[in-house]
Structure formats: C-alpha cells, structure tokens
N, C-alpha and C positions, 0 to 999 in steps of 0.2 A: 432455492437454498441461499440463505446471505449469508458468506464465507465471512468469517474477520480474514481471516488469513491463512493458509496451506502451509501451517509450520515442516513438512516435509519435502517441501520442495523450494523454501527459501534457505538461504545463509543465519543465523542465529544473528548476525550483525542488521539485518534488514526486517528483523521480524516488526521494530515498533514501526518503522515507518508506514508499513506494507496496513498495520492496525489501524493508522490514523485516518488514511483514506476509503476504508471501507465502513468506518461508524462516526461520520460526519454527521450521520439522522439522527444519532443519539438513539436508535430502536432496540437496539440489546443493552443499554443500560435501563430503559425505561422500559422493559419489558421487566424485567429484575425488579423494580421497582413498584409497579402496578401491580404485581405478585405479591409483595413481600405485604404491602398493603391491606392485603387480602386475606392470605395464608399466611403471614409471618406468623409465629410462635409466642403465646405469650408467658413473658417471663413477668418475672417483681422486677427487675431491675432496668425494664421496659418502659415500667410505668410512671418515670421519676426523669428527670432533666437533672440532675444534682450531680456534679461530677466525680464526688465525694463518694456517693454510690456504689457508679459506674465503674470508677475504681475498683472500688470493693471486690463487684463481681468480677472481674474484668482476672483480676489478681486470683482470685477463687478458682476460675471458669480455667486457667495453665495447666494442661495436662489433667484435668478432671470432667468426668461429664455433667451434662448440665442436669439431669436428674439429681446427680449428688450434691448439688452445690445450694439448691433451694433451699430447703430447711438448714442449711449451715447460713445460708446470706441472712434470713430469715435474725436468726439466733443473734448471729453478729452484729446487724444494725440493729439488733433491741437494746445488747450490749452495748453500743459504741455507735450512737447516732451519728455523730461526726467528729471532724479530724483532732477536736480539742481530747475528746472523751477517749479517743483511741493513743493519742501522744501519749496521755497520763497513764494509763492504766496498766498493771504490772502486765508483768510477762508471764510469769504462768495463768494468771485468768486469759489472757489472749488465748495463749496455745491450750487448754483446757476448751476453748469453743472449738477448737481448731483439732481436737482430737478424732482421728479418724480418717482428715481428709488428706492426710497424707502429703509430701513435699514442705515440709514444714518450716524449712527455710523463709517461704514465702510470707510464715508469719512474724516472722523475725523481723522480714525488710516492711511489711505492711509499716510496722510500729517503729524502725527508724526513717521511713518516708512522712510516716507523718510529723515526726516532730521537725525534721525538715521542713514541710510544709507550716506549722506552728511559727518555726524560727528566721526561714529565709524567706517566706512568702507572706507573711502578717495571718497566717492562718487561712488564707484564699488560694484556694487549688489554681496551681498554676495551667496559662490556658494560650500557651504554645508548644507546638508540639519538641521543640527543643527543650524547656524547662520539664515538660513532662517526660519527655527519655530520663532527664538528669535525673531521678527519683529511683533509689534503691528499689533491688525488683523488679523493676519496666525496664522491658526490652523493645526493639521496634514493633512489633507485632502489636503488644500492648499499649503503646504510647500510641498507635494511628490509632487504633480502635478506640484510645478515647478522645483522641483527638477529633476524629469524625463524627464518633456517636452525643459527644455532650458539646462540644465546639462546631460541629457543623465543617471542621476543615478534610480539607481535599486529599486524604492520608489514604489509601488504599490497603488493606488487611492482607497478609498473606501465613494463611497458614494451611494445613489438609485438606481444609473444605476448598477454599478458593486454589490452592493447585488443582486439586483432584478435577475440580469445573474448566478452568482453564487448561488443563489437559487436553480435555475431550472436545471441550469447545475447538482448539483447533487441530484435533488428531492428531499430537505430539507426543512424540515421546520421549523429550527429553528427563533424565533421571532427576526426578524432583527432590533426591534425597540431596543433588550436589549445591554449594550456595551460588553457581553461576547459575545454575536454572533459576535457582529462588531470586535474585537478584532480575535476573529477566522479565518475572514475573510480575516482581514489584513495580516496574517500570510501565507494565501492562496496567496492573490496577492503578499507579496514579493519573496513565490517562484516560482511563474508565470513568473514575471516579470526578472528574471535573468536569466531565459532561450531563451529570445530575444530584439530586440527593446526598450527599456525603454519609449520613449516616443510615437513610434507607437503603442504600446503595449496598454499604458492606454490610450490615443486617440481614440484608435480603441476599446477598450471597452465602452467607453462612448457612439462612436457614435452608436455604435448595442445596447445598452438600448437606445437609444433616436430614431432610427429609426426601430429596427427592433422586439429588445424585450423590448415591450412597456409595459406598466404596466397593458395596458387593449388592448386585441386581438394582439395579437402578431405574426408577419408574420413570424411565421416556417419554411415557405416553403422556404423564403429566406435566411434563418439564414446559415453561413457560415461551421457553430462548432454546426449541429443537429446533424451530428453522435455521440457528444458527451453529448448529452440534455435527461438524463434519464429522465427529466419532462414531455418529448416532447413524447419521448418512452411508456411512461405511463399515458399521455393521461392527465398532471395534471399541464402543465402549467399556466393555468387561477385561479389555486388556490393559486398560490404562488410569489412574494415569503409572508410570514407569517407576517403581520406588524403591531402588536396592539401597540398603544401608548395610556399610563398612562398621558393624559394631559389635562385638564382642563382649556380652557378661561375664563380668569375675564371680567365680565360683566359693567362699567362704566358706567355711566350717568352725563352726559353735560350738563348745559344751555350755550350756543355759543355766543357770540355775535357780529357782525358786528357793530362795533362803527366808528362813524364820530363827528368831531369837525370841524364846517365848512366844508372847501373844504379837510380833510383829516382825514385819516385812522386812527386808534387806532391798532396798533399790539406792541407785544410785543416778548423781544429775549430770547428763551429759557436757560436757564443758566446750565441747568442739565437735568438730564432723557434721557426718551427717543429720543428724539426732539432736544435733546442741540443742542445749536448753529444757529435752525434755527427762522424764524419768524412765529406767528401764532397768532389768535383770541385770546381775553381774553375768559376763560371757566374755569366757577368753577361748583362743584359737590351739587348742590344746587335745591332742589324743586320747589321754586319760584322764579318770575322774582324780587320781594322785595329782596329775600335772593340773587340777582346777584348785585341787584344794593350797600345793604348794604356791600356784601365781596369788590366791587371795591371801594367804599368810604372809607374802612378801609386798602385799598392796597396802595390804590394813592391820598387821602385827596382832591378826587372832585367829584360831586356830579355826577350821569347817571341816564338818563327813559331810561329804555328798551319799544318800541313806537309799535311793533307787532310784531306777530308773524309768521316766516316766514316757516320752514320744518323741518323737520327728517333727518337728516344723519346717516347712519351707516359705520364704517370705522373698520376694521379687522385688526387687527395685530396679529403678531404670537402667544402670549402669551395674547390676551385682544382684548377686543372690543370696542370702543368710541361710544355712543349712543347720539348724538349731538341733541338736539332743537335748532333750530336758531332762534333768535331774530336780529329786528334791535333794533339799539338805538341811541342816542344822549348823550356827554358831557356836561352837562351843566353848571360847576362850571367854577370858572375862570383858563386860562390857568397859569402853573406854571412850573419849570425847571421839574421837575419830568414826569408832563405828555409831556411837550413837545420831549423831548427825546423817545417818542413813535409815534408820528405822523408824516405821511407819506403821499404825495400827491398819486394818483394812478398811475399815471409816478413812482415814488417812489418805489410804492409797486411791480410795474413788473420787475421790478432788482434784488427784496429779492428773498431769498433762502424761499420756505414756503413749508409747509409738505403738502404732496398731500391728507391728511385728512382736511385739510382747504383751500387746495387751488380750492378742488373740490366746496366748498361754495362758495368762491367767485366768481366763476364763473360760478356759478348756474343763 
C-alpha cells in the first residue's frame, strides 16, 4: 500500500508536509496520468488548445453536466467563434443559445468578460492565472482549470470530483462542505500538480470522479491509484467523502399567469435578479387571483380576469424554490404604450430567451 498520508492520525497543520515525502516518485500523479491518456473522455472542447474555447466550456460545464453542455458548446461556438463575435453580439441572441441551461447569469458575465478581453487585453485571452481570476464569472476553480488546461500552468482544480478522490485517497473525513477543508485541499493539488502534466493531471482527475470514483458505488477495481486509496484499504470508501452543508431553500409562492391580449402574449423583461435579462410570465407573491389582478392594475394601469385555473409548478433552484399556481387570463383594459411594449405574438415569444421555470408552462 503507498499511503500519501493517514489524514486520521495526523494534525490538519502537518497533512502537506506528511504529502510531500511520500510522492517524491511522482507515481500517483503519473498513474493519474497514464490513465487519463487512455480512458480520459472525449469531449469537443478536448479537441482544441484555443483558450477562448476552453473558456466557453469551462463557463458551461459550472454546476451543469457535461452531457447537457455538448450540444449547447456545439451551438455557441458556431454562433460566436470567438471573443470579437461574442463581445458584439446582443444579449438576447446570447441568452436565446443559452435557454435551458440554466444559471443564466453565467451568460451575462460570458459577454461582459469578453468585451473585457476585446478592451483590456487587445482581444488576446489573457494567460496568467491572475488576469484570468480578474474576468467576470471566473472564479478560482475555473481560472486554474484554464489555466492548467490551455497554459499548461501548475493551478490544481478543486471541485466534487477531486475532493471526493482526495477524500478517499487519504481516508479523511474532513467536512468538504467547509472552506478550511477546501483550502486544505487546494494546497494538496497545487503540490500534485507540479510534479506532472498540469493539464493531464486535472483532466485526469476529473474524469476518475466522474467515471470511476463516483459518489455512489465506486468501481475500485478499476481505479488506476487503489494501491494508493487507504479508503479502499479500509473498506470505507461508500462513507466518504464527508459532505454536510448548512443550507437552507427559501420556499416562494406564485400566482403565474399566462396572459393574452387578443392574438398575443403578455411577458415581461427581467430587469434584475435572478432572471435578469430574460423574458418570463407576470407572477406576484399573492394569495388570490383578486390580489393578482389588483398588483397588475397597480404595475401597468389596466385592468386583468384571471379566467381559470390551470396547475402546480414546482421549479428548484439552488438557493429557492418557485411554487407557481397557474392561471389563465385576459387584458382587458385598453391597450397603451406601457402594455404594449410587453406583448408578443407566439412567432414572437419562440425567439425570446425565457427561463426554463416558465418556459416549462407554456409548454405545458
């Protein structure tokens, strides 16, 4: 068994030391490596050195998986080869590619990063990992990964996969939910990472969380670096790694409602929040369909029936939950420049960008 190190029997102050002495051979990064070579995964965004790209995905791949991100990366580099075409191009064609995949924010900073990169970098994707943190959107996680993967620099990843591996690898159980572990962590993979491959390296960590040490049943037997898995040794991989999170959904409630004015739609453009920028159903936070009709009379000075009622929606997000009633309903005051500037034939409304909490209604 080549232990890195007995994270249960050391002090959390002594763990990197305790590291650096036991993979002076460099044989668990280059086992990592040899693998990834082999088995790695192939993606599109694999197949390209362009860090412009890599971004792309990189930005994509936050909180989504990578099955769903393919044909979105697909769509968006046909649209938006690179960072001039992405700088220029309105906002709602961006977020119209970008419908579906959800965290939409993301595509908001895409297209302030790039003109950033247009304006302060001469249009050349900046290629240290400091100027790339500085980049609306990038966070550490995503500034090493592209830092390692299209720069070759010695940035070490830490996210689910590579805790959940370095968990087991040393049969620890510290709560990877807190940022002292993840900070621990990171300290780990940047001295990982400088003893091989930079971007094989965390590559190849990713893809053994994503195909081999999964988070539930974990194929050991395949695993490249079990000689190095005191979890594996001790029979306690299924327990770890450790992941309590202190977090709490806010609970919401919705009256929804699908309005028509004649032959078109009633939506409205987000201006802030969560959603900014895109189009979505009027919904206030209201008990009754009276208290929907009185909040829109006092928003847009004309009069709605909400005319029946239609379902339930429940829509998830990371921090909250939408608990939508749907209603239809009717405009029935006279049209004015206020309301008009919301209405949309349905030819119309299949060109908006609209959040996939509303857009599952209307196509209910």
């Amino acid at each position: 068994m080549k232990q890195l190190f007995n994270c249960q029997k050391n002090p959390k102050d002594t763990l990197i030391n305790n590291l650096t002495s036991h993979l002076r051979h460099k044989d668990f990064v280059q086992a990592i490596i040899r693998w990834y070579r082999v088995q790695g995964r192939d993606l599109p965004w694999r197949r390209t050195n362009d860090p412009y790209a890599i971004w792309i995905s990189e930005i994509m791949l936050q909180q989504t998986q990578v099955d769903t991100v393919i044909p979105y990366y697909h769509r968006f580099m046909e649209a938006f080869p690179n960072v001039y075409s992405l700088a220029h191009a309105p906002m709602d064609e961006i977020y119209k590619l970008w419908e579906g995949l959800g965290y939409y924010r993301r595509a908001s900073h895409l297209k302030e990063a790039a003109a950033a990169i247009v304006n302060d970098f001469d249009g050349e994707f900046p290629h240290t990992y400091k100027d790339i943190l500085s980049l609306k959107g990038v966070g550490p996680y995503t500034a090493s990964a592209i830092s390692s993967i299209a720069f070759k620099l010695p940035k070490g990843v830490i996210d689910g996969n590579t805790l959940r591996i370095l968990s087991r690898i040393l049969n620890c159980q510290e709560n990877i939910a807190k940022d002292s572990t993840k900070k621990l962590y990171q300290e780990i993979m940047d001295q990982l990472i400088a003893l091989g491959d930079p971007s094989d390296f965390n590559q190849g960590m990713m893809d053994l969380g994503a195909m081999i040490c999964t988070p539930k049943n974990p194929a050991c037997q395949n695993c490249p670096v079990r000689d190095f898995c005191q979890a594996s040794q001790s029979q306690t991989q299924k327990l770890l790694p450790v992941n309590i999170k202190n977090k709490n959904k806010e609970d919401i409630y919705f009256i929804t409602a699908i309005l028509r004015y004649k032959d078109k739609y009633f939506l409205i453009k987000n201006k802030d929040g969560l959603l900014s920028g895109l189009y979505g159903l009027v919904q206030y936070e209201t008990e009754s369909p009276r208290g929907f009709e009185d909040a829109f009379y006092d928003a847009y000075h004309t009069s709605v029936r909400l005319l029946e009622y239609e379902t339930e929606f429940r829509h998830v997000f990371s921090h909250r939950v939408w608990h939508m009633s749907v209603y239809y309903g009717e405009i029935e005051g006279p049209q004015n420049q206020k309301l008009a500037d919301h209405l949309y034939t349905y030819e119309e409304l299949q060109k908006l960008p609209i959040p996939t909490a509303h857009k599952k209604i209307l196509d209910f």
